[in-house]
PDB file of the backbone (N, CA, C, O) and the ligand in Angstrom, with CONECT records:
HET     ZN  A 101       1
ATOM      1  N   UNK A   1       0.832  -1.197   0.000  1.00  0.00           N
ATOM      2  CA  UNK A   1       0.000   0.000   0.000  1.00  0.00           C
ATOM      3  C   UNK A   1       0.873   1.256   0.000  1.00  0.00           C
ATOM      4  O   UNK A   1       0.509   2.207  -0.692  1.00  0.00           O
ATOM      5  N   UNK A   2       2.286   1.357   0.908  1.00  0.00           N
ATOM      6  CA  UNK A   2       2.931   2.152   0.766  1.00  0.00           C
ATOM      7  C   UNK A   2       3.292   2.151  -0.374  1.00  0.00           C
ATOM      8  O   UNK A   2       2.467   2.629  -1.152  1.00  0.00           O
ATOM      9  N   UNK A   3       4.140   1.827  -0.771  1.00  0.00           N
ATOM     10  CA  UNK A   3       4.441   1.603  -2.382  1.00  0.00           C
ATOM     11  C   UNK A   3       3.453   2.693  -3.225  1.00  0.00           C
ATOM     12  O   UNK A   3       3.550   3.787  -3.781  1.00  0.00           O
ATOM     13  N   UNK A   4       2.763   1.986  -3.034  1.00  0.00           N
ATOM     14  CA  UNK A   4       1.614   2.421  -4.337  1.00  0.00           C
ATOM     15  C   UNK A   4       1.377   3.879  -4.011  1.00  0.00           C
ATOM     16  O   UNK A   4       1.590   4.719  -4.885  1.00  0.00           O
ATOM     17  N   UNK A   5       1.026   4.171  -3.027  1.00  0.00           N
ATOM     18  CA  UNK A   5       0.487   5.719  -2.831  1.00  0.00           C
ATOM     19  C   UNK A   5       1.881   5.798  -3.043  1.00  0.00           C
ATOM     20  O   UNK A   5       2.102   5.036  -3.984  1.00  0.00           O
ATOM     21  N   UNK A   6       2.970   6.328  -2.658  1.00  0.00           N
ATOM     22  CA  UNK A   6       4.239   6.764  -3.506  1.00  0.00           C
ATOM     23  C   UNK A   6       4.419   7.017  -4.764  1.00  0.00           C
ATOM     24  O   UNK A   6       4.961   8.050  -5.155  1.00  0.00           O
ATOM     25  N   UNK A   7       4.004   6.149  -5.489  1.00  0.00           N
ATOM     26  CA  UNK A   7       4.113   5.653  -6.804  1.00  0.00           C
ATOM     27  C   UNK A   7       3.291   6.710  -7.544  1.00  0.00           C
ATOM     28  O   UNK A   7       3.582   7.640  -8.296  1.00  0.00           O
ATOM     29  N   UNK A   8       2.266   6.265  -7.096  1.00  0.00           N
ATOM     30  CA  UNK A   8       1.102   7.310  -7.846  1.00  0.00           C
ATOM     31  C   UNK A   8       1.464   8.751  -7.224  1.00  0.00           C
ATOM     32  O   UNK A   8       1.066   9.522  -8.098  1.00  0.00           O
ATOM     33  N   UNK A   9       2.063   9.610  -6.073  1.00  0.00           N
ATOM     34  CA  UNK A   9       1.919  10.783  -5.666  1.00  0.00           C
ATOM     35  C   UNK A   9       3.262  11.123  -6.587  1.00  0.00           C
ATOM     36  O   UNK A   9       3.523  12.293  -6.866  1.00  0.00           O
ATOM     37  N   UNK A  10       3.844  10.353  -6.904  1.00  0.00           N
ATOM     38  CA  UNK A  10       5.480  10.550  -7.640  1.00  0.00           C
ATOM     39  C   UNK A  10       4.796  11.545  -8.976  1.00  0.00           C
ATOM     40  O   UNK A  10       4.756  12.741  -9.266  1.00  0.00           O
ATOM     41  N   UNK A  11       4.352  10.355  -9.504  1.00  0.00           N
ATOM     42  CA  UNK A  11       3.571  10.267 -10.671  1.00  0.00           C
ATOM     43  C   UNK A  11       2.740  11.898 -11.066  1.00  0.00           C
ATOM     44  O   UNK A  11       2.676  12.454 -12.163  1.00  0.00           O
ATOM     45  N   UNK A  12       2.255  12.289  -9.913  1.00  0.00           N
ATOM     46  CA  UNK A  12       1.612  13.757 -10.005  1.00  0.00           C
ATOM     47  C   UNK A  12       2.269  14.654  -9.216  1.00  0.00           C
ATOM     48  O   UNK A  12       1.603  15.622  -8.847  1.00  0.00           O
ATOM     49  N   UNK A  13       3.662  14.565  -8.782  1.00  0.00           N
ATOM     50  CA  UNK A  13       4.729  15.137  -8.505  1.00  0.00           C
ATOM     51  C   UNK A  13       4.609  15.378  -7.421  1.00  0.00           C
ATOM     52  O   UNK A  13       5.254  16.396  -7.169  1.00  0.00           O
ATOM     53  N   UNK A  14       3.856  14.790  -6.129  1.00  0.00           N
ATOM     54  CA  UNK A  14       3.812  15.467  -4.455  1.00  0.00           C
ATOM     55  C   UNK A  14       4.354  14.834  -3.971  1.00  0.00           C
ATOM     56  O   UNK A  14       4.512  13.702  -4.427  1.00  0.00           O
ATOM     57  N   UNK A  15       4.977  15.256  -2.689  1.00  0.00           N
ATOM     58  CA  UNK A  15       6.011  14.591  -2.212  1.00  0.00           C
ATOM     59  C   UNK A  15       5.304  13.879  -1.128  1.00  0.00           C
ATOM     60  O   UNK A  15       4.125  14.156  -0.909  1.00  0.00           O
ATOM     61  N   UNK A  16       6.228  12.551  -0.092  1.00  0.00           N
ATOM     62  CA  UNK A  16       5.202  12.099   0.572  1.00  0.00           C
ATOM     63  C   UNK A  16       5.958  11.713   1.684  1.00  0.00           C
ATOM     64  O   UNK A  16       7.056  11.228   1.410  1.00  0.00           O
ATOM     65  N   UNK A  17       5.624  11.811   3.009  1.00  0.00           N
ATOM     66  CA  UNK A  17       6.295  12.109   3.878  1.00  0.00           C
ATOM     67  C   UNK A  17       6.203  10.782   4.612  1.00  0.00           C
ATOM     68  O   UNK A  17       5.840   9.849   3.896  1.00  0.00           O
ATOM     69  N   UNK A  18       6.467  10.478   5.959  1.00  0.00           N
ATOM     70  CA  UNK A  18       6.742   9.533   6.771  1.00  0.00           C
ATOM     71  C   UNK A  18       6.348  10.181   8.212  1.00  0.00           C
ATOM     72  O   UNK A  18       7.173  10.892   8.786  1.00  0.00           O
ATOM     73  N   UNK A  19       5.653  10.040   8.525  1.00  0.00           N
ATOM     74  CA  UNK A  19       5.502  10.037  10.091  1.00  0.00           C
ATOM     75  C   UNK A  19       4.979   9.320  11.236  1.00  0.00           C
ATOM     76  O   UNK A  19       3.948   8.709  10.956  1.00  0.00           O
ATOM     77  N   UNK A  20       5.403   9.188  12.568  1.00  0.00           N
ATOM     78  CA  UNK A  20       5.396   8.165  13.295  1.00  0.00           C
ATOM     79  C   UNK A  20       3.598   8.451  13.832  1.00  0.00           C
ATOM     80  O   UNK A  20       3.153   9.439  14.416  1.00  0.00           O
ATOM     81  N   UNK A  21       2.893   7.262  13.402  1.00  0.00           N
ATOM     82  CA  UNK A  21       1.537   7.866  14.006  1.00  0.00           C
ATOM     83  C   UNK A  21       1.206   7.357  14.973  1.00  0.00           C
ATOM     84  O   UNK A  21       0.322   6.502  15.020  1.00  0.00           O
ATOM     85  N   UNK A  22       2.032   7.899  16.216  1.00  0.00           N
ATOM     86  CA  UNK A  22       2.047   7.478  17.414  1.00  0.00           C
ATOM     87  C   UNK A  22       0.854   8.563  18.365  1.00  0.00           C
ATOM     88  O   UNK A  22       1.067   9.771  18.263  1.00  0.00           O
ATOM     89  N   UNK A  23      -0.120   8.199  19.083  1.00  0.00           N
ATOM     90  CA  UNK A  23      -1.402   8.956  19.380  1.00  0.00           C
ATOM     91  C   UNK A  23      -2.053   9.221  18.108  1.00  0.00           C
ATOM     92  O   UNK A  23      -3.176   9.308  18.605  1.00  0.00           O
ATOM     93  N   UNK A  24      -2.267   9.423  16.844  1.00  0.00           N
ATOM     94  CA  UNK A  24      -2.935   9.850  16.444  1.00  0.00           C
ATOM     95  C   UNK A  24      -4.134   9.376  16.000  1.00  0.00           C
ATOM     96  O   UNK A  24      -4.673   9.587  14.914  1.00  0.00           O
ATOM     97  N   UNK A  25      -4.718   8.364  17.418  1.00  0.00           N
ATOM     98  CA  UNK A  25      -5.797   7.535  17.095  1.00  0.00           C
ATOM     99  C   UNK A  25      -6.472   7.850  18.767  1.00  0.00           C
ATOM    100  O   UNK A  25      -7.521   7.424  19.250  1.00  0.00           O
ATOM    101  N   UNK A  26      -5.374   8.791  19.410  1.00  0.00           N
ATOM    102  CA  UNK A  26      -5.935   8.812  21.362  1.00  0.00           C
ATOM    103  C   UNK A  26      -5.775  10.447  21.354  1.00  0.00           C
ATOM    104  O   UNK A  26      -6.612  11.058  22.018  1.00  0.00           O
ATOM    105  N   UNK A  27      -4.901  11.112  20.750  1.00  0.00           N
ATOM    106  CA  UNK A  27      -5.239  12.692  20.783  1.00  0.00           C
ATOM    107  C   UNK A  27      -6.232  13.477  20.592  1.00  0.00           C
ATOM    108  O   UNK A  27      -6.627  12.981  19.537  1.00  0.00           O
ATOM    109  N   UNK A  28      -7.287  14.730  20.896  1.00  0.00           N
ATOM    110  CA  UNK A  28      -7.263  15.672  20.131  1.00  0.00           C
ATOM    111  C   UNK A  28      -6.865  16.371  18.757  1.00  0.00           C
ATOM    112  O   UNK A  28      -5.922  17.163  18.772  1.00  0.00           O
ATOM    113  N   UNK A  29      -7.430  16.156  17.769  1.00  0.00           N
ATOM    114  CA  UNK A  29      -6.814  16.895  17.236  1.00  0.00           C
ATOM    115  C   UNK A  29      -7.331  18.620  17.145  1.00  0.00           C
ATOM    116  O   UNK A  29      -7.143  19.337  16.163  1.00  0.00           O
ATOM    117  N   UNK A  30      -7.933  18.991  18.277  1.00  0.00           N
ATOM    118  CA  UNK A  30      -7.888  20.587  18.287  1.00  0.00           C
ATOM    119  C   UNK A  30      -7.053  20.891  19.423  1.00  0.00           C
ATOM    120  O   UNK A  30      -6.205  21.765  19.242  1.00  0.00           O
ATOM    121  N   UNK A  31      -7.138  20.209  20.838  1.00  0.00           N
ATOM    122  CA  UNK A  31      -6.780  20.710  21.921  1.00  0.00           C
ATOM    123  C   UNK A  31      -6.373  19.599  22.187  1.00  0.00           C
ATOM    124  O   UNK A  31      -6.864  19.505  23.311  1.00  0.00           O
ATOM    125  N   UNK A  32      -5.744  18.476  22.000  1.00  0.00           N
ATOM    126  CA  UNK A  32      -4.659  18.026  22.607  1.00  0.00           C
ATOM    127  C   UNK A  32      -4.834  16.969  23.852  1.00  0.00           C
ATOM    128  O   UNK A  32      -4.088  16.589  24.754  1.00  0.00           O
ATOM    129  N   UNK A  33      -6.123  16.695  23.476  1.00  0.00           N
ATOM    130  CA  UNK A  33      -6.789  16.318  25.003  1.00  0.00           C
ATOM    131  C   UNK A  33      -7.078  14.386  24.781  1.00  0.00           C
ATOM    132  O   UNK A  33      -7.212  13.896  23.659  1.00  0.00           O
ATOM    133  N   UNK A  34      -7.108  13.852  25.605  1.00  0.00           N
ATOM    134  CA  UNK A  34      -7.282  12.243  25.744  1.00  0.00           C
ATOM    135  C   UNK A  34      -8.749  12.018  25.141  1.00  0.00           C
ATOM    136  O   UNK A  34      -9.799  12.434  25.631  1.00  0.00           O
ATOM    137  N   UNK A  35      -8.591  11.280  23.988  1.00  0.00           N
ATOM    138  CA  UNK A  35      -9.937  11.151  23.372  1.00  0.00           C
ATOM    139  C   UNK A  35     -10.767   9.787  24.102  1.00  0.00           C
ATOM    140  O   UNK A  35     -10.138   9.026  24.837  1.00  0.00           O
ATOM    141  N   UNK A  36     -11.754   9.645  23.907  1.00  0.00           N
ATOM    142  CA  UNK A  36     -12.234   8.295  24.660  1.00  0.00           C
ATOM    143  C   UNK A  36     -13.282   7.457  23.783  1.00  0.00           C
ATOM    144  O   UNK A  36     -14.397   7.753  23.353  1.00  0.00           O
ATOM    145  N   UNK A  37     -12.700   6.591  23.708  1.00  0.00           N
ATOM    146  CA  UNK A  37     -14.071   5.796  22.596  1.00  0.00           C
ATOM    147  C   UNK A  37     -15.176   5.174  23.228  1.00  0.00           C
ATOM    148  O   UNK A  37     -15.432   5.028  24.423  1.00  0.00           O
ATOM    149  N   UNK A  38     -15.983   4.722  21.859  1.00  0.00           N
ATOM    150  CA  UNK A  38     -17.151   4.428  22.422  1.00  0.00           C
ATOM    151  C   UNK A  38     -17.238   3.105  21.873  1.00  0.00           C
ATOM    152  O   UNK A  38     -18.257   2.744  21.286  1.00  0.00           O
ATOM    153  N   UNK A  39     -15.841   2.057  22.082  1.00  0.00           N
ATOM    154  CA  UNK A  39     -16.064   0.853  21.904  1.00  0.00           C
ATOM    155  C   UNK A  39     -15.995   0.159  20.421  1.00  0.00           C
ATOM    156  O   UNK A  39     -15.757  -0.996  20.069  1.00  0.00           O
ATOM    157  N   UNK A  40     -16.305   1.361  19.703  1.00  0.00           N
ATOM    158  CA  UNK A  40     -16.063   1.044  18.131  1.00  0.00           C
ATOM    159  C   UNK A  40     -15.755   2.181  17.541  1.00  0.00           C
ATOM    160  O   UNK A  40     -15.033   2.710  18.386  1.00  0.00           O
ATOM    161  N   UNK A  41     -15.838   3.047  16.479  1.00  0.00           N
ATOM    162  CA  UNK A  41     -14.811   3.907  15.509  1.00  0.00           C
ATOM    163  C   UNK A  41     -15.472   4.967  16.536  1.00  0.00           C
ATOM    164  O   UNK A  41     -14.378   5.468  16.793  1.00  0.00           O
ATOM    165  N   UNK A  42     -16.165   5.554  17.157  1.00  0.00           N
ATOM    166  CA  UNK A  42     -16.389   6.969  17.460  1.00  0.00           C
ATOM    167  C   UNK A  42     -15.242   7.342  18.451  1.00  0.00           C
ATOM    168  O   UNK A  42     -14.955   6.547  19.346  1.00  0.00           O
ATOM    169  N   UNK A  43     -14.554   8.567  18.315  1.00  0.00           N
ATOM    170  CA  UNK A  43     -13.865   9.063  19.601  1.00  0.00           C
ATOM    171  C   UNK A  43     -14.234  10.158  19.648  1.00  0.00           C
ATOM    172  O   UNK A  43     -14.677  10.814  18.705  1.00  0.00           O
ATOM    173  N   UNK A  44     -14.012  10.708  21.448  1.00  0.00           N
ATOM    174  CA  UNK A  44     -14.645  11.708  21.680  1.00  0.00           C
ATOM    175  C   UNK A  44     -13.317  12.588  22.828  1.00  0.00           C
ATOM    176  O   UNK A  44     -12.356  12.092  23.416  1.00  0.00           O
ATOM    177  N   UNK A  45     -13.756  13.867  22.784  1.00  0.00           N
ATOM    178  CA  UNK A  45     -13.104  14.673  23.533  1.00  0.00           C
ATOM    179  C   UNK A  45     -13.853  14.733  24.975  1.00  0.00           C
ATOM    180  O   UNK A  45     -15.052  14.653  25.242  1.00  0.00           O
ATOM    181  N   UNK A  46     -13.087  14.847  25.536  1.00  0.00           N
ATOM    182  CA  UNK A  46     -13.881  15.215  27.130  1.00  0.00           C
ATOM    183  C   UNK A  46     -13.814  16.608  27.412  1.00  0.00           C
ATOM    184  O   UNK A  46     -14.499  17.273  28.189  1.00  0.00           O
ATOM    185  N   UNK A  47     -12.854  16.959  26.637  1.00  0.00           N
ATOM    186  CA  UNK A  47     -12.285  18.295  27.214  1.00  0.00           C
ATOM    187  C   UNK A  47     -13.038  19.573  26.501  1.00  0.00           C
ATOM    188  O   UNK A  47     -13.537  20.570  27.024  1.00  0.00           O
ATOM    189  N   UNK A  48     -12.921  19.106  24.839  1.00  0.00           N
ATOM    190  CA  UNK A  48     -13.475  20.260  24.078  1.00  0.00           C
ATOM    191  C   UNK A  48     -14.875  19.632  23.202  1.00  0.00           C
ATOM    192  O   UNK A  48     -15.162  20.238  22.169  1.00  0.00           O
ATOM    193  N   UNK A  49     -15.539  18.715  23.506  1.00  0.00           N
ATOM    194  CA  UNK A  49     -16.236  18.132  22.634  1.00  0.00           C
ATOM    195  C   UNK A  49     -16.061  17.469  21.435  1.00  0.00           C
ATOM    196  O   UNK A  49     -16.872  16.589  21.146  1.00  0.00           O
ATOM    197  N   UNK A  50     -15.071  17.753  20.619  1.00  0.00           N
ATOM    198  CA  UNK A  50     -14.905  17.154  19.467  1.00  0.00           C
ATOM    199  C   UNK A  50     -15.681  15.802  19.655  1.00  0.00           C
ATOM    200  O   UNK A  50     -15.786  15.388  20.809  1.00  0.00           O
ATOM    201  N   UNK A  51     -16.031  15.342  19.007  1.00  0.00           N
ATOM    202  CA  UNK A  51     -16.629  13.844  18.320  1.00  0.00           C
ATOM    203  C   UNK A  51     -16.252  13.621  16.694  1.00  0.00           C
ATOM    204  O   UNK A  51     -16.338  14.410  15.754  1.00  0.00           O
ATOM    205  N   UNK A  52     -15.854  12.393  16.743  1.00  0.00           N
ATOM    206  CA  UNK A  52     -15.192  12.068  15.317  1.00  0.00           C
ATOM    207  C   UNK A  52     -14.962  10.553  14.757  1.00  0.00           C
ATOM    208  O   UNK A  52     -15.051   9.826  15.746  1.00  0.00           O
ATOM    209  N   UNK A  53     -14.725   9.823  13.687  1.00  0.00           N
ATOM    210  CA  UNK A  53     -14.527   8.432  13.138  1.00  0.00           C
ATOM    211  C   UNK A  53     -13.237   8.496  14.004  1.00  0.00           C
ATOM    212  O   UNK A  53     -12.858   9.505  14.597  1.00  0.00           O
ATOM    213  N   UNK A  54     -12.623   7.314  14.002  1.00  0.00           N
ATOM    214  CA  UNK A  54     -11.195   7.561  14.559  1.00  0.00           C
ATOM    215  C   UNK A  54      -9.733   7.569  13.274  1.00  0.00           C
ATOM    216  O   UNK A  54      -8.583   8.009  13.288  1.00  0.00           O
ATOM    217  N   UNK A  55     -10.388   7.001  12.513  1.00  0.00           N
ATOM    218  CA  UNK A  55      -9.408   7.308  10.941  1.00  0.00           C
ATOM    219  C   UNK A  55      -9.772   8.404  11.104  1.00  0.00           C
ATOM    220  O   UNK A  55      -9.266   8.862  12.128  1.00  0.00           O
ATOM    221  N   UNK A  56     -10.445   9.124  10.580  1.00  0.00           N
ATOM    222  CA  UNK A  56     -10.522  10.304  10.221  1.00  0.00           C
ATOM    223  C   UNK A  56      -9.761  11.070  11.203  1.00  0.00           C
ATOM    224  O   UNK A  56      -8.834  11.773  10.802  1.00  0.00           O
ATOM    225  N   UNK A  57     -10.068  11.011  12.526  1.00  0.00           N
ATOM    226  CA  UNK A  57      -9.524  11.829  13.852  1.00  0.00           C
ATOM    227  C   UNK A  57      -7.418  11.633  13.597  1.00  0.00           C
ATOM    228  O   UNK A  57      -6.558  12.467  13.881  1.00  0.00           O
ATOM    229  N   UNK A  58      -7.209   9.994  12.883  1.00  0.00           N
ATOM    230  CA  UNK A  58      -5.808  10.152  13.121  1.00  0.00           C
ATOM    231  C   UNK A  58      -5.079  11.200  11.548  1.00  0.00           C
ATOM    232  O   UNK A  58      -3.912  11.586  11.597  1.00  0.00           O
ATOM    233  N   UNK A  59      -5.826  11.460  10.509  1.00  0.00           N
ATOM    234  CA  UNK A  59      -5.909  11.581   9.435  1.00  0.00           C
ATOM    235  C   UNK A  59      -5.249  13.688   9.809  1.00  0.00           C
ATOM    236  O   UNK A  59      -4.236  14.261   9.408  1.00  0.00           O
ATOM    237  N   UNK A  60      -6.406  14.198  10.695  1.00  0.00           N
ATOM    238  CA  UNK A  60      -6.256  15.305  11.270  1.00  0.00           C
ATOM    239  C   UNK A  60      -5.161  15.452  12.094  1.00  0.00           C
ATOM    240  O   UNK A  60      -4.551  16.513  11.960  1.00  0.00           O
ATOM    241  N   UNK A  61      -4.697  14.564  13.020  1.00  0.00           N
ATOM    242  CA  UNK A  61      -3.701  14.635  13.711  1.00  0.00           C
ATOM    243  C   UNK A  61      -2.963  14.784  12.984  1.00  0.00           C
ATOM    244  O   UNK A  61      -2.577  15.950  12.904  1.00  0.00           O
ATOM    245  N   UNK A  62      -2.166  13.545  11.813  1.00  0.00           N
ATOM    246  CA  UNK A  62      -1.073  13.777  11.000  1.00  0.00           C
ATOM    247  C   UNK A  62      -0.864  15.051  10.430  1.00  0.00           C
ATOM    248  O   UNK A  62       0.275  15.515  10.371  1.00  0.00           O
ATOM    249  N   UNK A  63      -2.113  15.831   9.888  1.00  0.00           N
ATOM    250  CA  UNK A  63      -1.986  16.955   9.066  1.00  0.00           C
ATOM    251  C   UNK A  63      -1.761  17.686  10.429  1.00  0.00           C
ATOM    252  O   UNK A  63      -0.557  17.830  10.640  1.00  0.00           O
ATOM    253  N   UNK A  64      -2.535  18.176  11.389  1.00  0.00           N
ATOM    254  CA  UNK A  64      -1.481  18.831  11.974  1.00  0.00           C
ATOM    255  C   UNK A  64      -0.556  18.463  12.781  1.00  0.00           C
ATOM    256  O   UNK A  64      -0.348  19.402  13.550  1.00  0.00           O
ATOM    257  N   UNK A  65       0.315  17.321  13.084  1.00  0.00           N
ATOM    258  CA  UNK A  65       1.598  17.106  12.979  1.00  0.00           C
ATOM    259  C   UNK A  65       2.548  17.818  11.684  1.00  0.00           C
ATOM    260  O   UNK A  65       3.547  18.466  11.997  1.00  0.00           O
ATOM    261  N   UNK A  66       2.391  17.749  11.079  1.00  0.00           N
ATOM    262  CA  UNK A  66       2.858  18.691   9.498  1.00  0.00           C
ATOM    263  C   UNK A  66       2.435  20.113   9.685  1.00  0.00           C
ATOM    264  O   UNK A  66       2.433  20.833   8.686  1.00  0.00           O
ATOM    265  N   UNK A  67       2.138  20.522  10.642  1.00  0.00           N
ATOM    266  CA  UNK A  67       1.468  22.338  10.862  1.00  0.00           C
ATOM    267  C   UNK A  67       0.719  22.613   9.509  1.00  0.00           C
ATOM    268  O   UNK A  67       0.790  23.779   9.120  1.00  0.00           O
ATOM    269  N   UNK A  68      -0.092  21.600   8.611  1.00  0.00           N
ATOM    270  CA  UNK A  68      -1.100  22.031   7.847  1.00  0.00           C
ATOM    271  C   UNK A  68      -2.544  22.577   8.706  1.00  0.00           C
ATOM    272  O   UNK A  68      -3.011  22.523   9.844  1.00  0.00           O
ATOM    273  N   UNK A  69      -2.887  23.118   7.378  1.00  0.00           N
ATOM    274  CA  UNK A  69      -4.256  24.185   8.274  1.00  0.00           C
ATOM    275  C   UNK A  69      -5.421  22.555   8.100  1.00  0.00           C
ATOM    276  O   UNK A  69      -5.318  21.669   7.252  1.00  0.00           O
ATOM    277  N   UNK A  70      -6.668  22.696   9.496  1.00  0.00           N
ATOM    278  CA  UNK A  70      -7.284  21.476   9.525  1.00  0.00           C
ATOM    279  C   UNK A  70      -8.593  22.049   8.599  1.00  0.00           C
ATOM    280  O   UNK A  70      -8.941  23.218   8.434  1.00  0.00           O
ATOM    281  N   UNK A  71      -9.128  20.931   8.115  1.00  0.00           N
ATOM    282  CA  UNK A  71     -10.346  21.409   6.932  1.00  0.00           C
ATOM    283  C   UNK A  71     -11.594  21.718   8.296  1.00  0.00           C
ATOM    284  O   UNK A  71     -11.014  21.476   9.355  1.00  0.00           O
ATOM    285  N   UNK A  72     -12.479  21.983   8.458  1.00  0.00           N
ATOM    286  CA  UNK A  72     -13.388  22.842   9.596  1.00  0.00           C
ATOM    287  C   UNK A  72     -14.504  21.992   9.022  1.00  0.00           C
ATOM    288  O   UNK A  72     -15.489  22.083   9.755  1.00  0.00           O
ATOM    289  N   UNK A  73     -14.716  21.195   7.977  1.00  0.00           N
ATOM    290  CA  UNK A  73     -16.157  20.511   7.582  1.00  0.00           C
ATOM    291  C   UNK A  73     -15.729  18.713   8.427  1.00  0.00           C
ATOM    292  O   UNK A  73     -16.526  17.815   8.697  1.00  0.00           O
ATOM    293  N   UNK A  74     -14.085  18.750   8.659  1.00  0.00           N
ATOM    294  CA  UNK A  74     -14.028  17.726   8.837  1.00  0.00           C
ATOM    295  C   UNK A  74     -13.507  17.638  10.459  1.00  0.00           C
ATOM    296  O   UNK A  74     -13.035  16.671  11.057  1.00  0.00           O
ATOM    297  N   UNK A  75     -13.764  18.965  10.918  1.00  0.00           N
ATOM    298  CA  UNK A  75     -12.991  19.118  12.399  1.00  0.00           C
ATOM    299  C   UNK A  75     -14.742  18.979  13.336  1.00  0.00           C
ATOM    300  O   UNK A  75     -14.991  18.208  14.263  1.00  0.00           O
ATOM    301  N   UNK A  76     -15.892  20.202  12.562  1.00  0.00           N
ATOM    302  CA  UNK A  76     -16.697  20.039  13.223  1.00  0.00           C
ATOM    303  C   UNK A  76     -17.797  19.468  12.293  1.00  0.00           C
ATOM    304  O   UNK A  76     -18.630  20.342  12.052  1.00  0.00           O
ATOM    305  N   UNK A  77     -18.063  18.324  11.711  1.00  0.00           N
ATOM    306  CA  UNK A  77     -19.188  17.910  11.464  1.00  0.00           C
ATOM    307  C   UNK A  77     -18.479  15.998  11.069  1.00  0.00           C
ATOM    308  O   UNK A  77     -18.033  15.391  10.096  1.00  0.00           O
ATOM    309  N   UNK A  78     -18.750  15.748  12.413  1.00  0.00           N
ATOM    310  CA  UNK A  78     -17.942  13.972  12.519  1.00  0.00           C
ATOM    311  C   UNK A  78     -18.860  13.356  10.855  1.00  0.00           C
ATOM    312  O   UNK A  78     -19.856  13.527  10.151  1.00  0.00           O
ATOM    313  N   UNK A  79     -17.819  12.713  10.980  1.00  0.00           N
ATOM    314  CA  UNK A  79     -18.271  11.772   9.886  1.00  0.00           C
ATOM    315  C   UNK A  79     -18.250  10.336  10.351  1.00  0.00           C
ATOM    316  O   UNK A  79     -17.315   9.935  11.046  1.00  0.00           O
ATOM    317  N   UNK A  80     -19.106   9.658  10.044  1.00  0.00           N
ATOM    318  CA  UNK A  80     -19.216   8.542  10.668  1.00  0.00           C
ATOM    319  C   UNK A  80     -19.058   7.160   9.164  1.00  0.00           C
ATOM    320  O   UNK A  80     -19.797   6.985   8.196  1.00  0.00           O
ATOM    321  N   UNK A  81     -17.775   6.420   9.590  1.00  0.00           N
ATOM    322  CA  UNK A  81     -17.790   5.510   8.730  1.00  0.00           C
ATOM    323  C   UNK A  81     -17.875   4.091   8.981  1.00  0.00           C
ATOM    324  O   UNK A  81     -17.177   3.522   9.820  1.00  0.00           O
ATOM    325  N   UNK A  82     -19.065   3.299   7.967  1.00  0.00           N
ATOM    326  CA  UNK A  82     -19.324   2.374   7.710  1.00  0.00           C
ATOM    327  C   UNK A  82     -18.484   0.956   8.070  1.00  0.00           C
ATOM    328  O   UNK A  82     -18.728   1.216   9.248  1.00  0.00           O
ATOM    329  N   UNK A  83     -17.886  -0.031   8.130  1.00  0.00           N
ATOM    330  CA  UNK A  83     -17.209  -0.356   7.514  1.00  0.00           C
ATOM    331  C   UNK A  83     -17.361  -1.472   7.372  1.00  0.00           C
ATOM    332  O   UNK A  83     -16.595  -2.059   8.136  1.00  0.00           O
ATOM    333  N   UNK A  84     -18.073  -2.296   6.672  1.00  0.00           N
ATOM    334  CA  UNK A  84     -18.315  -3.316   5.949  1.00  0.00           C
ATOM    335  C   UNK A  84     -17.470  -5.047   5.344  1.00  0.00           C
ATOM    336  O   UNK A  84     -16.741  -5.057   4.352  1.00  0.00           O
ATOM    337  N   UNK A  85     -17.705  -6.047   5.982  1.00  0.00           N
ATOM    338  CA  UNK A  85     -17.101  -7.156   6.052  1.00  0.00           C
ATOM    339  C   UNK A  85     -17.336  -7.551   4.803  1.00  0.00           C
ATOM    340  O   UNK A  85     -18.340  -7.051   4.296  1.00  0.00           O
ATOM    341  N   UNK A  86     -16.539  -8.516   3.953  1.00  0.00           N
ATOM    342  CA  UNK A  86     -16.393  -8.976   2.932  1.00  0.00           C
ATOM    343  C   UNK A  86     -17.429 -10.169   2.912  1.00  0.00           C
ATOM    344  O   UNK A  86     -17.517 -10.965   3.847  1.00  0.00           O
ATOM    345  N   UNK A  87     -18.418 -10.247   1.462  1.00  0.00           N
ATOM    346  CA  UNK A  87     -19.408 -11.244   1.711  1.00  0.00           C
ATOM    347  C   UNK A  87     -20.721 -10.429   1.838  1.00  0.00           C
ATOM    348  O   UNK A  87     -21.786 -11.005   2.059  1.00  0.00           O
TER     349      UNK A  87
HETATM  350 ZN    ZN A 101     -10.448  18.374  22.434  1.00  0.00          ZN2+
END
């Protein structure tokens, strides 16, 4: 999978980075705060409310680990994903 996203980001010339995604499935990604699940993909903030998928939540972390700006459709309006067994 690595590979490939490489391959293809080569391909349309972006560069592609490496980072350790260590918390970015238990952080905040606004405030920094201990997220808490609800047993399956939802995590939640205690501190500031956020609610979020938890891909998605580590997806935000990485970007801002990289000091990119966070998208605001995807900070405050959770998205909730599916995820579906083969069969
Ligand atoms: Zn928070």
């Amino acid at each position: 999978m690595q590979f490939y996203i490489e391959y293809k980001a080569k391909l349309e010339g972006l560069p592609v980075v490496y980072i350790n995604p260590k918390d970015t499935s238990s952080l905040c990604p606004i405030c920094g705060g201990r997220l808490a699940s609800n047993g399956y993909r939802l995590l939640k903030c205690e501190k500031c409310r956020y609610e979020n998928d938890r891909d998605i939540t580590a997806c935000l972390n990485l970007l801002r680990m990289r000091g990119a700006p966070l998208p605001p459709k995807a900070l405050y309006d959770p998205q909730i994903i599916e995820v579906r067994g083969k069969g």
